[in-house]
VOPAGU-2260 file (C-alpha; in pm, 1 decimal, decimal comma):
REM VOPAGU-2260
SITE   aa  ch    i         X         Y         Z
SITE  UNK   A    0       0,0       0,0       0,0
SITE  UNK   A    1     128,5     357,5     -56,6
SITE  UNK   A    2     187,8     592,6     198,8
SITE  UNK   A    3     -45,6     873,8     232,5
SITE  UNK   A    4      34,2    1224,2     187,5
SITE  UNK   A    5       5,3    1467,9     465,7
SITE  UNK   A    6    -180,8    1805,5     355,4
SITE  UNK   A    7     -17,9    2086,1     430,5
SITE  UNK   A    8    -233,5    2372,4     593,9
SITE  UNK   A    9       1,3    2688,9     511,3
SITE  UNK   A   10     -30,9    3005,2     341,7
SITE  UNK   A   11     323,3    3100,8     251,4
SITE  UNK   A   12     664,0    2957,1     181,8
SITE  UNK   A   13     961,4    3077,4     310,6
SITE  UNK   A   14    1019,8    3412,0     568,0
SITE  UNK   A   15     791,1    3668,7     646,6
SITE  UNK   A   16    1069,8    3959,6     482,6
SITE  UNK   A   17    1055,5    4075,6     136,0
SITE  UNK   A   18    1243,9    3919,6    -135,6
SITE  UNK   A   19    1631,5    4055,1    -180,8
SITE  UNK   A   20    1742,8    4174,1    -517,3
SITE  UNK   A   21    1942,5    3869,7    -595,7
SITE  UNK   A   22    1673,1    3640,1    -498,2
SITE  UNK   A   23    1395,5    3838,4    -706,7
SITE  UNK   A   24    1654,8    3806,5   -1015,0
SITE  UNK   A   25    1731,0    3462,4    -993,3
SITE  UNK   A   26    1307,4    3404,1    -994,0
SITE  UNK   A   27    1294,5    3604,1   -1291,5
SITE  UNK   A   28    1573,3    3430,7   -1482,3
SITE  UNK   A   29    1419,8    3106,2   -1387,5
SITE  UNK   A   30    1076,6    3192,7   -1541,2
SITE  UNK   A   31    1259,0    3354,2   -1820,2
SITE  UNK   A   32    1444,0    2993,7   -1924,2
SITE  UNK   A   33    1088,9    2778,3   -1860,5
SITE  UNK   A   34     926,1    3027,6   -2080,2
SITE  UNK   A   35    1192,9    3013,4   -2343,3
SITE  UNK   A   36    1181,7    2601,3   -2319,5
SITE  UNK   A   37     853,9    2602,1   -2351,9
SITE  UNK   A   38     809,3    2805,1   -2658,9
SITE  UNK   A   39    1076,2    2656,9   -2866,1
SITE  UNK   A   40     978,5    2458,7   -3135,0
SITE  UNK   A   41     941,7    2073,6   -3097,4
SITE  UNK   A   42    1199,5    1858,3   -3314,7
SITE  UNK   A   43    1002,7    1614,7   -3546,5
SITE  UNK   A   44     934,6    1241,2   -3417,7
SITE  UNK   A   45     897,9    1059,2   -3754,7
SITE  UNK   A   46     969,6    1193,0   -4109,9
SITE  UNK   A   47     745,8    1324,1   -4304,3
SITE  UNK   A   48     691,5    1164,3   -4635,3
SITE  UNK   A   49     500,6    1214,0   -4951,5
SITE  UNK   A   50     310,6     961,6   -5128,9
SITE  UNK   A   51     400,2     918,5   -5510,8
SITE  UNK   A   52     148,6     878,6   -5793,3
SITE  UNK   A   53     186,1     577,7   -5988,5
SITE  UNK   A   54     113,7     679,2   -6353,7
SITE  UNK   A   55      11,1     359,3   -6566,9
């Protein structure tokens, strides 16, 4: 059987001060790079191929 998960009751993460410079910089870089990963284009699986007529 699994292990159940224990629900967290909390309404923030972290300290009760503002955010520092650095650490507001590094958040913005990071959501920067997922947004740029996300938006790139997807290399193709499987090659797409064209079907040639047969001409009798």
């Amino acid at each position: 059987m699994r292990a159940k998960k224990k629900e967290l009751d909390v309404d923030f993460i972290g300290g009760v001060e503002p955010l520092t410079k650095e650490e507001g910089k590094r958040i913005s870089e990071a959501i920067k790079k997922l947004k740029v990963k996300q938006s790139s284009p997807r290399k193709q699986t499987r090659k797409l191929t064209t079907k040639k007529r047969v001409t009798v």
